[in-house]
C-alpha positions in Angstrom: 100.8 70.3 114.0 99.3 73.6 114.0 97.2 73.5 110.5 95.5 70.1 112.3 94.3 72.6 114.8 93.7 75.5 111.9 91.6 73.7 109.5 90.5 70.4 111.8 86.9 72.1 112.3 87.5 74.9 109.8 84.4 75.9 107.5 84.9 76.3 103.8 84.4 80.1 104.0 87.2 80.0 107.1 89.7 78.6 104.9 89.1 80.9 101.9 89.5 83.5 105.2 93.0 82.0 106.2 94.2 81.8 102.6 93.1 85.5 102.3 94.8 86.7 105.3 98.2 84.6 104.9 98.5 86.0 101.1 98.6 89.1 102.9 100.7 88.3 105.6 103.2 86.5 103.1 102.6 83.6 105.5 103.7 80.9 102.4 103.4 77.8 104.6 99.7 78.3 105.7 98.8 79.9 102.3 99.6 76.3 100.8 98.2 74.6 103.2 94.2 76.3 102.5 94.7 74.6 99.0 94.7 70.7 97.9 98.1 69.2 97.1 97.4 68.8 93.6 97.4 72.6 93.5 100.0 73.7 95.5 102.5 73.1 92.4 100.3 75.7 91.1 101.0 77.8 93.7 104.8 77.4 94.0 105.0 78.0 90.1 102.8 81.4 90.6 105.0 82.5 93.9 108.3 81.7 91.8 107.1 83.9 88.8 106.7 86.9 91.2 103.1 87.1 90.0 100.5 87.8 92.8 98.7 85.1 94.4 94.8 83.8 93.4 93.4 85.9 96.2 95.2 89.2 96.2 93.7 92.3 95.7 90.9 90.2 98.3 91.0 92.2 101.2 89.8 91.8 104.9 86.4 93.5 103.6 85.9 90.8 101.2 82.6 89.1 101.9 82.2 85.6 102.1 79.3 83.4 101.1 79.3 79.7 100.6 76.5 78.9 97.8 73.8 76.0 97.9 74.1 72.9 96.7 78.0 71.3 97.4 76.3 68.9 99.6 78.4 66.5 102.5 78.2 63.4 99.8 79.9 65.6 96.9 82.7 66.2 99.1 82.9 70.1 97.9 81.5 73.2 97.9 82.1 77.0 96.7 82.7 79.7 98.9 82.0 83.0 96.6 84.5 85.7 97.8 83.3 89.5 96.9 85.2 92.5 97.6 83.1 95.8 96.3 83.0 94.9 92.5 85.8 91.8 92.2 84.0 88.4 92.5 85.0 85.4 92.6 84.0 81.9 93.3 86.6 78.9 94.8 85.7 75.4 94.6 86.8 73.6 98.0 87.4 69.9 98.3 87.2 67.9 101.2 90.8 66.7 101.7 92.1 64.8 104.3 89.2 65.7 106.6 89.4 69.5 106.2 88.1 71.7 103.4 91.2 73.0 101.0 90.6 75.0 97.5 90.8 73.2 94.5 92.4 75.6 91.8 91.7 73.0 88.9 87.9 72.8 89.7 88.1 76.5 91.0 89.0 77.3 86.8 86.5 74.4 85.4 83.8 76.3 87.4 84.9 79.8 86.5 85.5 78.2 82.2 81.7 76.6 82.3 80.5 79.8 83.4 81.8 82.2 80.9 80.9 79.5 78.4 77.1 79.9 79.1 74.8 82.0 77.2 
């Protein structure tokens, strides 16, 4: 199966990568398959609404830089994605023995943050 030989040694910045490039592409199959299957609901909701996807407006320029402290027992970590002003940070889940992006974390992290001081 080709995303066993996308993601099987993919990094968590590779997949935000691949997810970045297929929403471009309008590749929908490997689009889904850089996020965890309890968010891909999400994503078919947000493709059937005609809205654009998490990581449009993302383009190849967009910087990638996973950030300290996910750690190998956690099971996650978060890639921040930066594209001249637009930032944003996506939590990724170890899944099935590859990394995949968690929307639901991706918007607790992203709600905790604006709720600071």
């Amino acid at each position: 199966m080709l995303f066993g030989v996308l993601f099987g040694c993919a990094t968590p910045e590779s997949v935000v990568r691949t997810a970045i490039e297929a929403a471009e592409s309008g590749d929908h199959a490997t689009y889904e398959a850089c996020f965890t299957a309890r968010s891909r609901p999400m994503i078919r909701a947000v493709r059937s609404a005609q809205e654009p996807s998490l990581t449009s407006g993302l383009g190849r320029a967009t910087e990638l830089h996973e950030l300290p402290g996910g750690g190998l027992i956690s099971g996650r970590r978060v890639v921040r994605a930066t594209d001249g002003e637009r930032q944003m940070q996506l939590v990724l889940q170890g899944e099935a023995g590859a990394w995949r992006i968690d929307l639901i974390d991706t918007e607790r992290r992203a709600s905790s943050a604006g709720a600071r001081p």
